[in-house]
C-alpha positions as a Markdown table, in Angstrom:
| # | Residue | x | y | z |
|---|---|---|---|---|
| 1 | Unk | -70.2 | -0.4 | 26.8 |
| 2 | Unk | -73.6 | -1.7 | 27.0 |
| 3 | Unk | -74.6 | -3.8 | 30.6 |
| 4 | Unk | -73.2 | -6.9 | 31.5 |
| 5 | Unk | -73.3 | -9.5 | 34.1 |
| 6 | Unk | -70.1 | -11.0 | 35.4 |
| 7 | Unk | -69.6 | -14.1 | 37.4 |
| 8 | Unk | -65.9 | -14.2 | 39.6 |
| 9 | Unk | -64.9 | -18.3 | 40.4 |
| 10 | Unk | -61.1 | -18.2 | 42.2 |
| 11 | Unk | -60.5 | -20.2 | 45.6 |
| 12 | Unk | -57.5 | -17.1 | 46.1 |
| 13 | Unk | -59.5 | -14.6 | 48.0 |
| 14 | Unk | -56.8 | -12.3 | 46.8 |
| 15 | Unk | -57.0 | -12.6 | 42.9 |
| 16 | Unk | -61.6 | -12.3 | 43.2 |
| 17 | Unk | -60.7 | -9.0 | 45.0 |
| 18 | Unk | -58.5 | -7.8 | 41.8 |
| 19 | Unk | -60.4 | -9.4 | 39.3 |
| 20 | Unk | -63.2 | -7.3 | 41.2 |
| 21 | Unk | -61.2 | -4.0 | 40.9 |
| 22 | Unk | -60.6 | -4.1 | 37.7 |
| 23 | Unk | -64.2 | -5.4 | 36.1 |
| 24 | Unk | -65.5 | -2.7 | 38.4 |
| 25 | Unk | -63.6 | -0.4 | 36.0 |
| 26 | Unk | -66.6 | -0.6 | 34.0 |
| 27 | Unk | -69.3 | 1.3 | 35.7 |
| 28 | Unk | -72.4 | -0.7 | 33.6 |
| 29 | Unk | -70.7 | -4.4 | 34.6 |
| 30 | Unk | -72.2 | -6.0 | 37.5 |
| 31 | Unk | -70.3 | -8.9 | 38.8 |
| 32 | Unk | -73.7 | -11.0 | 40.1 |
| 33 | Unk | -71.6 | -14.0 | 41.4 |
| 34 | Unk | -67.6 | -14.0 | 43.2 |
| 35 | Unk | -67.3 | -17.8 | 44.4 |
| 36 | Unk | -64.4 | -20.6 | 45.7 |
| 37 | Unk | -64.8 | -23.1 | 43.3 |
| 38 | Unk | -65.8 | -24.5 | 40.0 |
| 39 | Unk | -69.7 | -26.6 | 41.4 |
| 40 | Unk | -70.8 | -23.2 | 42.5 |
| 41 | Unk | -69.9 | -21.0 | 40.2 |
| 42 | Unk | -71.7 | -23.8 | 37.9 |
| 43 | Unk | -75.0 | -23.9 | 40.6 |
| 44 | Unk | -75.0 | -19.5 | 39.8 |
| 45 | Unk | -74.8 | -19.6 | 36.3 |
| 46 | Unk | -77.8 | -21.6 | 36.4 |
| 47 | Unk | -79.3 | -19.5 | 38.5 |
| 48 | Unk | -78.1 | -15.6 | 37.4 |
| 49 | Unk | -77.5 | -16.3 | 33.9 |
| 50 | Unk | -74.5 | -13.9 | 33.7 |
| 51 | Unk | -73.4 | -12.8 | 30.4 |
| 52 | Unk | -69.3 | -13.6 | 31.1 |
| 53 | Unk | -68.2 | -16.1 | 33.5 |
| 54 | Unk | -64.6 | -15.5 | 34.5 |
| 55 | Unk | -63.0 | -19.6 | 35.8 |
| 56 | Unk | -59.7 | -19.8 | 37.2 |
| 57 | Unk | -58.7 | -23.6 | 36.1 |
| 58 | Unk | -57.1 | -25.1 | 39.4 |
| 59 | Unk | -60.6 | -24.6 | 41.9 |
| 60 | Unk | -61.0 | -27.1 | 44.4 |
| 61 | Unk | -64.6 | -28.9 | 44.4 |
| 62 | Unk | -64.6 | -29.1 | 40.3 |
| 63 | Unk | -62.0 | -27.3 | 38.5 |
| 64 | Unk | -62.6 | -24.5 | 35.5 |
| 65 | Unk | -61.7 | -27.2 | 32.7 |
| 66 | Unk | -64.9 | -29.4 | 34.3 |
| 67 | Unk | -67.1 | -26.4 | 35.3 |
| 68 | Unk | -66.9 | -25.0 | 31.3 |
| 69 | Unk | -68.4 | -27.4 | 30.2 |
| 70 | Unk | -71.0 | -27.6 | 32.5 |
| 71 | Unk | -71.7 | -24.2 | 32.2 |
| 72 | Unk | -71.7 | -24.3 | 28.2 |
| 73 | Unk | -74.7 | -26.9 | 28.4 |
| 74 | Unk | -76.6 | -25.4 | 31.2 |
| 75 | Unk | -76.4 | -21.9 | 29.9 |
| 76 | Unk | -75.0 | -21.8 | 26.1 |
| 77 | Unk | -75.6 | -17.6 | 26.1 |
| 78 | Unk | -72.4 | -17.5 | 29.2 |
| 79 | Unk | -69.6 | -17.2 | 27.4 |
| 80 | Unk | -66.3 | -18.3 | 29.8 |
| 81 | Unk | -63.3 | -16.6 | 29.7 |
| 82 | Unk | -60.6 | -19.1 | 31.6 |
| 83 | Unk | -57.7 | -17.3 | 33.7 |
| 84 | Unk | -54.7 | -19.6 | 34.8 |
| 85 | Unk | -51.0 | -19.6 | 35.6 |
| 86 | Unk | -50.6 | -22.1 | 32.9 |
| 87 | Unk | -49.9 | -22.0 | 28.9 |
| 88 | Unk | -49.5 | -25.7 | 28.2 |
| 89 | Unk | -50.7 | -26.5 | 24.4 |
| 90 | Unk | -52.6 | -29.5 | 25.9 |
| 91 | Unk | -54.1 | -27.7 | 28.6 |
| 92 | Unk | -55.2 | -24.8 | 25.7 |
| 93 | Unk | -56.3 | -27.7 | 23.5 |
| 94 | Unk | -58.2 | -28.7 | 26.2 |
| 95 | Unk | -60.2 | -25.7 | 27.5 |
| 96 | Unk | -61.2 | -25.1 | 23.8 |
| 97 | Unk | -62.7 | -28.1 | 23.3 |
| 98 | Unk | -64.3 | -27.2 | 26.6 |
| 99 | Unk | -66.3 | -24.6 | 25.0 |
| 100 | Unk | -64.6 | -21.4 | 26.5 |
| 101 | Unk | -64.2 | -18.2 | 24.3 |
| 102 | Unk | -61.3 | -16.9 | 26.1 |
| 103 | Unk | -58.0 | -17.9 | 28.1 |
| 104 | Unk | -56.0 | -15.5 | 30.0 |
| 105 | Unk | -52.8 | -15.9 | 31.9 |
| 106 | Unk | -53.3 | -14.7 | 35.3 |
| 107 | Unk | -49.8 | -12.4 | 34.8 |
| 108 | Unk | -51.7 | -10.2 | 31.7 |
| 109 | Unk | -54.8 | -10.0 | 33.5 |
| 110 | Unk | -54.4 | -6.2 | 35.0 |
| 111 | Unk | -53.8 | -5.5 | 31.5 |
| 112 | Unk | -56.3 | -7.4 | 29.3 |
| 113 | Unk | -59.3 | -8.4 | 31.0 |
| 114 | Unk | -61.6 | -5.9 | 30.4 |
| 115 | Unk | -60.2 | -6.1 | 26.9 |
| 116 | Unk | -61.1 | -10.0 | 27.3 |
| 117 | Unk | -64.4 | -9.4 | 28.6 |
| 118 | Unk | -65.6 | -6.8 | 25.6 |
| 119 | Unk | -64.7 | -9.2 | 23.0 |
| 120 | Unk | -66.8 | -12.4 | 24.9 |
| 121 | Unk | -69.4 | -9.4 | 25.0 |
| 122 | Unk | -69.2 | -8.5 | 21.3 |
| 123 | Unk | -69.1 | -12.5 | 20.5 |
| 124 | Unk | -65.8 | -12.4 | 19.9 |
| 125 | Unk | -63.0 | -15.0 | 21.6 |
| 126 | Unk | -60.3 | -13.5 | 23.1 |
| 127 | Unk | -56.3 | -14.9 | 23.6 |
| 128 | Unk | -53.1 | -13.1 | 24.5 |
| 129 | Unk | -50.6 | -12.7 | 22.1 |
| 130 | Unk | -48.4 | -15.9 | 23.5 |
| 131 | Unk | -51.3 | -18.3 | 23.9 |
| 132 | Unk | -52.8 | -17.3 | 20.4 |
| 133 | Unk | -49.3 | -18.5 | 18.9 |
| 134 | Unk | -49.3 | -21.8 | 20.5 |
| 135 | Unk | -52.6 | -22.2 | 18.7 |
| 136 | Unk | -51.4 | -20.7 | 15.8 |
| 137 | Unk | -49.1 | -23.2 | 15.5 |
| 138 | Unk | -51.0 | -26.4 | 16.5 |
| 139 | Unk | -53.3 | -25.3 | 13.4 |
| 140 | Unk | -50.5 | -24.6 | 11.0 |
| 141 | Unk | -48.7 | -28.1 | 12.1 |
| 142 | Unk | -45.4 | -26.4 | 13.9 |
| 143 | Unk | -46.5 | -28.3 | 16.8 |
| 144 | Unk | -47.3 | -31.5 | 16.9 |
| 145 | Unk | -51.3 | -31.3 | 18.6 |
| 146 | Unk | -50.3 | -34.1 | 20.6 |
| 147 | Unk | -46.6 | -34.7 | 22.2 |
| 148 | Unk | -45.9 | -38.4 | 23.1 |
| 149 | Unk | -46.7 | -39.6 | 25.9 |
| 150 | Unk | -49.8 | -37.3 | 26.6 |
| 151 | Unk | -52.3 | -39.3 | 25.2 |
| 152 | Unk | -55.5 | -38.9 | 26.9 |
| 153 | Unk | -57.4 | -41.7 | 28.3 |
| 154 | Unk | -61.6 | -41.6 | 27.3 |
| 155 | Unk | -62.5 | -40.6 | 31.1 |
| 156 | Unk | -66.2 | -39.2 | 31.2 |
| 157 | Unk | -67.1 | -35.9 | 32.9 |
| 158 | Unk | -68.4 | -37.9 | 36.0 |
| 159 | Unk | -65.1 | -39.9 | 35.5 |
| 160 | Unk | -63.3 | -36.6 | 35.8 |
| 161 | Unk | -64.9 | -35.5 | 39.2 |
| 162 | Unk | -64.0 | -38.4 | 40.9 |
| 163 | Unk | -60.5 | -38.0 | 40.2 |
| 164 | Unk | -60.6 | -34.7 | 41.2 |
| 165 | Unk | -62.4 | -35.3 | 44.2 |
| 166 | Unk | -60.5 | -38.3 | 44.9 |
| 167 | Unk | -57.1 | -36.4 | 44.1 |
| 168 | Unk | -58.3 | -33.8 | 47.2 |
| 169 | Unk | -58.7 | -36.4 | 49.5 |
| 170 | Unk | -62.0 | -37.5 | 50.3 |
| 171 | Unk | -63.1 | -40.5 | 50.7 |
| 172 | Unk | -65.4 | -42.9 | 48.3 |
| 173 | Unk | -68.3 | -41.7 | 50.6 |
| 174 | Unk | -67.8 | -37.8 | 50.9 |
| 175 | Unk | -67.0 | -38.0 | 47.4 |
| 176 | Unk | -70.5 | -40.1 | 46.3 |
| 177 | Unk | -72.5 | -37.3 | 48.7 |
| 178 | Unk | -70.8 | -34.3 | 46.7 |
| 179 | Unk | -71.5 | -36.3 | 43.6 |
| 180 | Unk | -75.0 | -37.2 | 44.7 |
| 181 | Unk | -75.0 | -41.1 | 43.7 |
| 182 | Unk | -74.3 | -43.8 | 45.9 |
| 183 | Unk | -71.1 | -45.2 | 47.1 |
| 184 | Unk | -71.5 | -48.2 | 45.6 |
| 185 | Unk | -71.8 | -46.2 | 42.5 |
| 186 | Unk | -68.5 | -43.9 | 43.0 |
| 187 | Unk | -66.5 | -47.7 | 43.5 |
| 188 | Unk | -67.9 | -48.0 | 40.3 |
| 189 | Unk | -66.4 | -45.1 | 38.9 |
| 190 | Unk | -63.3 | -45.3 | 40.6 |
| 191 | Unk | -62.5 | -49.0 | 39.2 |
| 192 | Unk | -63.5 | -48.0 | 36.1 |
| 193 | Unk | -60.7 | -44.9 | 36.3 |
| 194 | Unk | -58.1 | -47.1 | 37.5 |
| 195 | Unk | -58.6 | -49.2 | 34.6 |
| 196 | Unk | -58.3 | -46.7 | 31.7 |
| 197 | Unk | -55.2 | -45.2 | 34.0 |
| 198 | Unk | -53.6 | -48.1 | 34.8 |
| 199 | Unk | -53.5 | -46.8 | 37.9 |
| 200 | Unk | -53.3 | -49.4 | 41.0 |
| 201 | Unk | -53.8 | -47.0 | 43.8 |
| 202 | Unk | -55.5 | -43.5 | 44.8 |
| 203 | Unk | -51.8 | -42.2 | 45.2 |
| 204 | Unk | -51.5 | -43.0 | 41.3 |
| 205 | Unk | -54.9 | -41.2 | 40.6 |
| 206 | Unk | -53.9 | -37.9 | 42.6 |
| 207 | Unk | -50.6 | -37.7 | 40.4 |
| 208 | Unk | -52.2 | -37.9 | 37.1 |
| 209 | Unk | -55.3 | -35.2 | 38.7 |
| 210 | Unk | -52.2 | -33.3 | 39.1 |
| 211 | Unk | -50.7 | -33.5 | 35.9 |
| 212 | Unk | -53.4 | -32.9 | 33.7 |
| 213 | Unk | -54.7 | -30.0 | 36.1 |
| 214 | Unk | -57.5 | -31.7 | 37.8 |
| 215 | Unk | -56.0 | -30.9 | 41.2 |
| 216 | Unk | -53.2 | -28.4 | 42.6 |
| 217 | Unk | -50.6 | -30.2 | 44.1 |
């Protein structure tokens, strides 16, 4: 297996050390980055360029649904393999359109993630046998792609942060200094998100961060 570079992004100190063991399996992968949450792993991609970036989804900071995507546009050539405790269509559907090439469940992961890992390598997309069902059968129509009730309100990707930030309980100014804009500016945001919610309060905001997997409750 030719050389690789491997980025690690878990806030469980426990799963980076096994997801360490076992890409360490593979004596020419280099893991260049192992980091808490879903802005750094973002900030080293920029900066290392790896080849596979492996995002757990519920990170504190940004989480790995909002961290693909920024790491698809800063560095197309990282391909992102997403490993969660979740298997929701919506949640699939989501990290998809997200740009990642992989999703593992965090319970197959001492089995297939260096399997996962040498198909992102070869340009390949990789999903376990249960998740590639579930989108076997949004394709084929079995499921409908959408269940009622789940619609998704048009948040942006900024929009997105700030519930997520927001949903972890900082305030509108901690929040604008991780964000890097004004507070005046994260107001802005926020009444803008309660609109397309309908939310009327933060408490409001952290259930539906919690929901769609923005936050860990």
């Amino acid at each position: 297996m030719c050389a690789a570079r491997i980025l690690i992004a878990d806030d469980h100190d426990i799963v980076r050390k096994g997801l360490r063991a076992l890409v360490q399996e593979e004596p020419s992968w280099q893991i260049v980055a192992d980091v808490q949450d879903g802005r750094n792993a973002v900030v080293k991609t920029l900066e290392l360029k790896p080849h596979v970036a492996i995002l757990d989804i519920g990170m504190p900071s940004l989480n790995g649904l909002d961290a693909t995507k920024q790491i698809v546009k800063v560095n197309p050539d990282t391909k992102v393999l997403i490993l969660t405790m979740h298997d929701s269509e919506r949640l699939i559907q989501d990290v998809l359109n997200a740009g990642a090439r992989g999703y593992l469940m965090k319970s197959d992961a001492s089995r297939d993630l260096v399997a996962a890992i040498r198909a992102l390598l070869l340009g390949q997309t990789f999903f376990t046998q249960k998740v590639a069902q579930i989108v076997l059968d949004g394709f084929t129509g079995r499921r409908p792609a959408t269940a009622a009730g789940e619609f998704q309100p048009p948040l942006t990707s900024k929009e997105r942060e700030v519930v997520q930030l927001l949903a972890e309980g900082k305030s509108s100014k901690e929040a604008a200094d991780v964000l890097k804009v004004s507070t005046k500016t994260l107001e802005t945001h926020r009444t803008n998100i309660m609109r397309k919610l309908g939310c009327h309060s933060v408490t409001e905001i952290v259930r539906y961060a919690i929901r769609n997997h923005l936050a860990q409750a």
